[in-house]
C-alpha positions as CSV (number, residue, x, y, z in Angstrom):
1,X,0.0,0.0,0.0
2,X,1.3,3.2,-1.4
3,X,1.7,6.5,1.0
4,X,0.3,9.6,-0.3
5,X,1.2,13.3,0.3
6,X,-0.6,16.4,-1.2
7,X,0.4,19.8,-1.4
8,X,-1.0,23.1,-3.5
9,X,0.5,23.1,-7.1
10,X,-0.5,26.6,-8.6
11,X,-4.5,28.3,-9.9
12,X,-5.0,27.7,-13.5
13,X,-5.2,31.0,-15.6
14,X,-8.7,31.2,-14.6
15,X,-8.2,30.5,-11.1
16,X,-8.3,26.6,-10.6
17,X,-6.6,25.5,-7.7
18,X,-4.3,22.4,-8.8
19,X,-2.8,20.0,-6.3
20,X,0.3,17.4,-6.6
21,X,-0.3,14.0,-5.6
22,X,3.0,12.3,-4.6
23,X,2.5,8.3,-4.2
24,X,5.4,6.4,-2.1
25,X,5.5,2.6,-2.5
26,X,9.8,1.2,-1.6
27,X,12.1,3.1,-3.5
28,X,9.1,4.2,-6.0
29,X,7.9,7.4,-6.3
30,X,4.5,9.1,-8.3
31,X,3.6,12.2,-8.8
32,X,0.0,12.9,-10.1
33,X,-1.5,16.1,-10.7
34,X,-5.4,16.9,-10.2
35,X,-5.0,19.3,-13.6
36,X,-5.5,16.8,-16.4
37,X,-4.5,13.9,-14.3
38,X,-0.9,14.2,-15.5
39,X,1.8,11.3,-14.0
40,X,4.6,14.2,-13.5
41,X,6.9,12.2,-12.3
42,X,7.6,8.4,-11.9
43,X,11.1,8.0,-10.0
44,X,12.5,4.6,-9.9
45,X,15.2,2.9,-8.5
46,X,18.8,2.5,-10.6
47,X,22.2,2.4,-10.5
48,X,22.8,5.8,-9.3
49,X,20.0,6.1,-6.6
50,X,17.0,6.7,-8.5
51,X,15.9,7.8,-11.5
52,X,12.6,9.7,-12.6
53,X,11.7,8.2,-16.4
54,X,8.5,10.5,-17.2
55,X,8.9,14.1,-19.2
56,X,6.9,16.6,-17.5
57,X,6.6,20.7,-16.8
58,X,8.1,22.5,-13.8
59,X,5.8,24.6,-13.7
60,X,1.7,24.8,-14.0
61,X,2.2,27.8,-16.8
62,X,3.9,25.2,-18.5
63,X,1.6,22.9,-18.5
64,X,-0.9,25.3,-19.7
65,X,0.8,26.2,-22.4
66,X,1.7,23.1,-23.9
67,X,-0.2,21.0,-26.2
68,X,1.6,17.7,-26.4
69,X,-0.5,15.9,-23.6
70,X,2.0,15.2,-21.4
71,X,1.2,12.9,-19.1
72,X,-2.0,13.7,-19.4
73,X,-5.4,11.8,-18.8
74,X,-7.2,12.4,-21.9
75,X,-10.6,11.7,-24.2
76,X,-13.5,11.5,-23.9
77,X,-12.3,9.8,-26.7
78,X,-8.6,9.0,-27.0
79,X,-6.9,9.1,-30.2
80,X,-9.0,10.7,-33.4
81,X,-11.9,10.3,-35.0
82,X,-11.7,10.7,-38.7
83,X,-13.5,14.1,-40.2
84,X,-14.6,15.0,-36.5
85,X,-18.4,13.7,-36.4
86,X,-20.0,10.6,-36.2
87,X,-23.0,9.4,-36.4
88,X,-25.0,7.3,-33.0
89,X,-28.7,6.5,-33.0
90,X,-29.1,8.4,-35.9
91,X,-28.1,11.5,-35.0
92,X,-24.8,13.4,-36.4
93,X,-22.4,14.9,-34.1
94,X,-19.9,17.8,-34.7
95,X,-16.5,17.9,-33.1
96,X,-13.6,20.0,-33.2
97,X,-11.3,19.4,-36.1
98,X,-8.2,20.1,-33.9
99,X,-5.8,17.9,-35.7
100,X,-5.7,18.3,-39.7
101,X,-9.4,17.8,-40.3
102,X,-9.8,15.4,-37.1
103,X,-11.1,15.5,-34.0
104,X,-7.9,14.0,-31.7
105,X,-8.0,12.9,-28.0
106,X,-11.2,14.8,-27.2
107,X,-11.5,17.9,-28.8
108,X,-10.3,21.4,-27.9
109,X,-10.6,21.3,-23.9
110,X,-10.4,17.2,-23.7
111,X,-9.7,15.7,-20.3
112,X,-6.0,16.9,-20.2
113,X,-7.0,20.2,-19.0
114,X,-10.0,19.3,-16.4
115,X,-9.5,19.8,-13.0
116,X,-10.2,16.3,-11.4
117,X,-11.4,16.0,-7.8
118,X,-9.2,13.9,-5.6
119,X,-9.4,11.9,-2.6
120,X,-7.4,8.7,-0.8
121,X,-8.7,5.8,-0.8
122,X,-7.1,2.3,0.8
123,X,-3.3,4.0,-0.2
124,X,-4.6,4.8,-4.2
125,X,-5.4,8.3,-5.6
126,X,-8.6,8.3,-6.7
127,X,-9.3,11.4,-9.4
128,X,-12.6,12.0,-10.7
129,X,-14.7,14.1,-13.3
130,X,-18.0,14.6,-14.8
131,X,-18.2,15.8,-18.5
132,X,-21.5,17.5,-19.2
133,X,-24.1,16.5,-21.8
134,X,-23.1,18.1,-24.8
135,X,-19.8,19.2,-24.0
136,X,-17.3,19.4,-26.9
137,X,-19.6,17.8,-29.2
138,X,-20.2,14.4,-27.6
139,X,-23.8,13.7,-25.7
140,X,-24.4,12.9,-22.2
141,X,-23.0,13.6,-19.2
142,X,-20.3,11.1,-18.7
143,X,-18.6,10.5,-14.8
144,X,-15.2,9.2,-14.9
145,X,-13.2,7.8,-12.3
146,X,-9.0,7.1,-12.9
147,X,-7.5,5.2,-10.0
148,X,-4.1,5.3,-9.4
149,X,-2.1,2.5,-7.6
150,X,1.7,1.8,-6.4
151,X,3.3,-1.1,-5.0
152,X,6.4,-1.3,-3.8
153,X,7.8,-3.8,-6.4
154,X,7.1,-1.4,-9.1
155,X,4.1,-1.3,-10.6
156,X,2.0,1.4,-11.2
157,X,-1.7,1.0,-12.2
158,X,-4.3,2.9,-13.3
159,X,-7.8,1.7,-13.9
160,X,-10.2,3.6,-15.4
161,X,-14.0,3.7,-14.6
162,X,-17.2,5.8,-16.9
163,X,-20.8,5.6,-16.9
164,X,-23.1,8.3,-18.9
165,X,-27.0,9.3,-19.1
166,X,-27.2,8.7,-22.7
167,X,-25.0,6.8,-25.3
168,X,-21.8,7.8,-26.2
169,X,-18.3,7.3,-27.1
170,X,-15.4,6.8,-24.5
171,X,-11.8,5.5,-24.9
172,X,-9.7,6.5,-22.3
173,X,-5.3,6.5,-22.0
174,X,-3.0,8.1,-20.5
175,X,-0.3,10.3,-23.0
176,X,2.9,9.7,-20.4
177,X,5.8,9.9,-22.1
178,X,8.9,7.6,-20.8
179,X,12.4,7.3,-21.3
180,X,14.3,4.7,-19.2
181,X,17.4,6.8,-19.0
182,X,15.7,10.0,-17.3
183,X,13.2,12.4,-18.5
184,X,16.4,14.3,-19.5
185,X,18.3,12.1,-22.2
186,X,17.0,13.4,-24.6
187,X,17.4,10.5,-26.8
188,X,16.1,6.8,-27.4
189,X,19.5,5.7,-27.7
190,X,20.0,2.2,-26.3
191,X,16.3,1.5,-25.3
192,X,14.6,-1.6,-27.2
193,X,11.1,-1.5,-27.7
194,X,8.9,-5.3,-28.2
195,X,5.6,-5.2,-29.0
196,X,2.9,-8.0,-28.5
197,X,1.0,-7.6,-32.1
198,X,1.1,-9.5,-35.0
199,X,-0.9,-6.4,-37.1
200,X,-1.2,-2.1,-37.2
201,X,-4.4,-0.5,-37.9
202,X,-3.0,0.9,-41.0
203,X,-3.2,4.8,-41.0
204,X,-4.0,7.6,-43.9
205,X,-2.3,10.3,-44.7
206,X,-4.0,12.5,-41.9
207,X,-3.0,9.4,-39.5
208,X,-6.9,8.3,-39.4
209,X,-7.0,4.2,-40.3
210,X,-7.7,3.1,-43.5
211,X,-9.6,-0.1,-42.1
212,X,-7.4,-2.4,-43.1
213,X,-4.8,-4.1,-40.6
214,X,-1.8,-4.3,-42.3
215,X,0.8,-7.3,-40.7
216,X,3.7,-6.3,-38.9
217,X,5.6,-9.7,-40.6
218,X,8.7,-7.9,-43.1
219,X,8.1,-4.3,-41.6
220,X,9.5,-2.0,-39.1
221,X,6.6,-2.4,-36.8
222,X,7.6,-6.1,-36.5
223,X,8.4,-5.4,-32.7
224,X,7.3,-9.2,-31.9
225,X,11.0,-9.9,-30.7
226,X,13.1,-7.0,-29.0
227,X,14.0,-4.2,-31.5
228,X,16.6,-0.8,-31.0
229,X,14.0,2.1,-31.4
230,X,17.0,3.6,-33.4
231,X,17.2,0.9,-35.3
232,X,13.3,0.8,-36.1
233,X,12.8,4.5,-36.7
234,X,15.7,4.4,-39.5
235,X,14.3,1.7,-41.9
236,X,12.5,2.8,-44.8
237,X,8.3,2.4,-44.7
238,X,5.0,4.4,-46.1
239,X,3.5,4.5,-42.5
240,X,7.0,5.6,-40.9
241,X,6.8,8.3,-43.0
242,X,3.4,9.3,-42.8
243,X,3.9,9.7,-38.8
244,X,7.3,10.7,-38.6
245,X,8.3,8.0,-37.1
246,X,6.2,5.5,-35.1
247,X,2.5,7.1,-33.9
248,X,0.7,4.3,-35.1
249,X,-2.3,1.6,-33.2
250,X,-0.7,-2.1,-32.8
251,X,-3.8,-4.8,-32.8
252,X,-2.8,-6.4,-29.3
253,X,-2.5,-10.6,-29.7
254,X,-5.2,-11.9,-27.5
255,X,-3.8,-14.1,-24.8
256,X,-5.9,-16.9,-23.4
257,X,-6.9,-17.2,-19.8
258,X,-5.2,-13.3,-19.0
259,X,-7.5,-10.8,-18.2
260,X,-4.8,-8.6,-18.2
261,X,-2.5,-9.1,-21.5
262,X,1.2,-7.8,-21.4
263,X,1.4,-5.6,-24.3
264,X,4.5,-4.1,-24.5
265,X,8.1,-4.2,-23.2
266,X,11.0,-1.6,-23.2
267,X,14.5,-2.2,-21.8
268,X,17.6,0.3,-21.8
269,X,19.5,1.9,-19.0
270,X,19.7,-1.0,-16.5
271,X,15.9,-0.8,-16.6
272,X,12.3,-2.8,-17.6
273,X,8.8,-1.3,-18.4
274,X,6.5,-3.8,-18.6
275,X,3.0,-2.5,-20.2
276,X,-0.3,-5.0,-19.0
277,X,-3.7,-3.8,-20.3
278,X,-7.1,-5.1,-21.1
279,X,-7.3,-3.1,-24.1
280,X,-7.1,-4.1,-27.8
281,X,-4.8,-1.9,-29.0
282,X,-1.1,-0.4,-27.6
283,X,-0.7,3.6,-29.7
284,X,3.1,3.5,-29.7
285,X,4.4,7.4,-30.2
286,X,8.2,8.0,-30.3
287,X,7.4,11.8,-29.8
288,X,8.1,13.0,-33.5
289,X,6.7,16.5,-32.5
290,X,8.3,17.1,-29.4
291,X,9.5,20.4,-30.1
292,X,11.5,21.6,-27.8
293,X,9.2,22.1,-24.9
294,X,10.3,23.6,-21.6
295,X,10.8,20.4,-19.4
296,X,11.3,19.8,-15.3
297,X,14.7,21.2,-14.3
298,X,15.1,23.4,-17.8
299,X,15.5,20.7,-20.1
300,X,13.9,21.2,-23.2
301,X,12.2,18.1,-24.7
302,X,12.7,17.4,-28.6
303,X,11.8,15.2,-30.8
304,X,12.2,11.6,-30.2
305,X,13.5,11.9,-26.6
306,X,10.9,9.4,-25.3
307,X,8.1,6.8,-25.9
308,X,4.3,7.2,-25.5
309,X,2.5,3.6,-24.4
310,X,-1.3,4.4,-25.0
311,X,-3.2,1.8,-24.4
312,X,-6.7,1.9,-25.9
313,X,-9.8,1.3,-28.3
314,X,-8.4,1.5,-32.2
315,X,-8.7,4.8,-33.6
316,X,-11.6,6.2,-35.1
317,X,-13.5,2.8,-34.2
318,X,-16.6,4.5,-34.5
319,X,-16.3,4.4,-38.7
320,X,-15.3,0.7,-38.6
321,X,-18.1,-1.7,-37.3
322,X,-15.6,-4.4,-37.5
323,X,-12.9,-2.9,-34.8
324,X,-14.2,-3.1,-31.6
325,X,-16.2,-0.7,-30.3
326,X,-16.2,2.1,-28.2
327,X,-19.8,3.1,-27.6
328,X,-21.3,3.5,-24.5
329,X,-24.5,2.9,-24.0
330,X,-26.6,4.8,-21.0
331,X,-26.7,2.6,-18.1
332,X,-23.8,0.8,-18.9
333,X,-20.1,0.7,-17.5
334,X,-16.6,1.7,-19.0
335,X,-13.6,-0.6,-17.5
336,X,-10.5,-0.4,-18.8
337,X,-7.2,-1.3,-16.6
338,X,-3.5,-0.7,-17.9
339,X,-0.2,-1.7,-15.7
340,X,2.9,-0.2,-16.0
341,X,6.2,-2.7,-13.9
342,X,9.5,-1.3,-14.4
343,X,12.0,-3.2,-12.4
344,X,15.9,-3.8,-12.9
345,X,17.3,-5.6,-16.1
């Protein structure tokens, strides 16, 4: 059971009041944030004491002014939805087109920039919200709950609760982004990267899927055995070039008898991040448009200086009756549960 510790972190610029969370569990440290429900911090143990391996802002202005989700809790619905609307019962929705002609992880002011309510609970954080009917395009009033977890062998959990009053979509994640050398490498060097998934949801040229899963066998998003992100982010493929470099939704390999599948695996720096999740798909980002944001400590944060895990319903599932799907109907529950284990190599 984790110890937690609170203490003001700044008003928004229209007067929020923000707190940080700090979760103790052994020599493992979180920090949470009630503004967007960002992990600022995840300090580990390695060879010279500890290490924190998540990117985040000093500063509250920072994170206010950014726009790369970092760390952030965000949807309603994670990921984007292809010409922003859809249609659900027969009625058409409008959303912001805030990425290319997209609406991406939830619209203009998504979940990243909510101020969550927070309370303890049995040594977890638990942060909640209510989103109100109509709000950026989406109907109902949907209540969410995120519950944050420690143990002091290293794993950090997060599972993730909804209900609404009416149907609608909801496909939570998280956006942390990692890097098993420190927050302040500033580079993937030496960090391999496996990836349970034997397909990709392949993408368009706006990153919106095409429908078709295209097989990882012969192409740089064959991550079923241990791959250098180096390595991978040099060879030569359409979708690497479409997204810069990897930003695209691996179809997760079932695994019998697991209600919680491992998904994903980096090593580098004397280090292990396991990723467990019930979810179908695993959004691997090598943060192509980091670009240069101010970081904790005055590092600036560029491109490809860390790894997003996003664990979640595919993309745009609502145009695709054959992915799975990410309605909600009224009366119904949202459960989704991702694990992250780092431990030493």
């Amino acid at each position: 059971m984790a110890e937690l510790t609170w203490q003001p972190f700044g008003l928004t610029r229209d007067r929020r009041q923000v707190e940080l969370w700090t979760l103790r569990a052994g020599r493992y440290a979180a920090q949470v944030l009630t503004y967007g429900g960002i992990l600022r911090a995840f300090t580990v143990p390695a060879e010279e004491g500890e290490r924190d391996i998540v990117l985040g802002c000093e500063t509250l202005a920072d994170y206010e002014r950014q726009d790369k989700y970092l760390g952030a809790l965000v949807g309603r619905v994670a990921n984007r939805i292809g010409g922003a609307a859809f249609a659900l019962n027969g009625t058409t929705y409008q959303l912001a087109a805030n990425n290319g002609p997209n609406c991406l992880h939830g619209g203009l002011h998504g979940f990243h920039q909510a101020v969550w309510k927070a309370r303890e609970e049995h040594g977890a954080l638990v942060l909640t919200h209510v989103s109100p009917d109509g709000e950026e395009g989406f109907p109902g009033a949907l209540w969410v709950q995120v519950t944050y977890t420690l143990t002091a062998d290293g794993v950090l959990t997060l599972d993730y609760r909804g209900e609404s009053t009416a149907d609608t979509l909801c496909n939570l994640t998280n956006h942390s982004y990692f890097n098993l050398l420190g927050h302040a490498s500033g580079s993937l060097a030496g960090q391999q990267i496996q990836v349970w998934a034997d397909a990709i949801t392949q993408t368009d040229a706006t990153s919106v899927p095409t429908g078709v899963l295209l097989p990882v066998e012969g192409t740089p998003f064959d991550l079923r055995r241990p791959v250098d992100f180096l390595q991978g982010l040099a060879m030569t493929h359409p979708q690497l070039t479409l997204g810069n470099g990897y930003d695209h939704n691996f179809v997760l390999s079932r695994q019998p008898r697991a209600p919680m599948g491992l998904a994903a695996r980096v090593t580098g720096g004397g280090l292990c991040l396991a990723c467990y999740t019930t979810q179908p798909g695993l959004q691997l980002y090598t943060a192509n448009y980091l670009d240069g944001t101010p970081g904790k400590g005055g590092v600036s944060y560029g491109p490809r200086s860390a790894f997003c895990l996003e664990t979640q319903a595919w993309p745009d599932a609502i145009h695709h009756p054959d992915f799975p799907t990410v309605v909600l109907r009224a009366g119904e529950s949202y459960r989704h549960t991702t694990a992250y284990r780092v431990t030493a190599v």
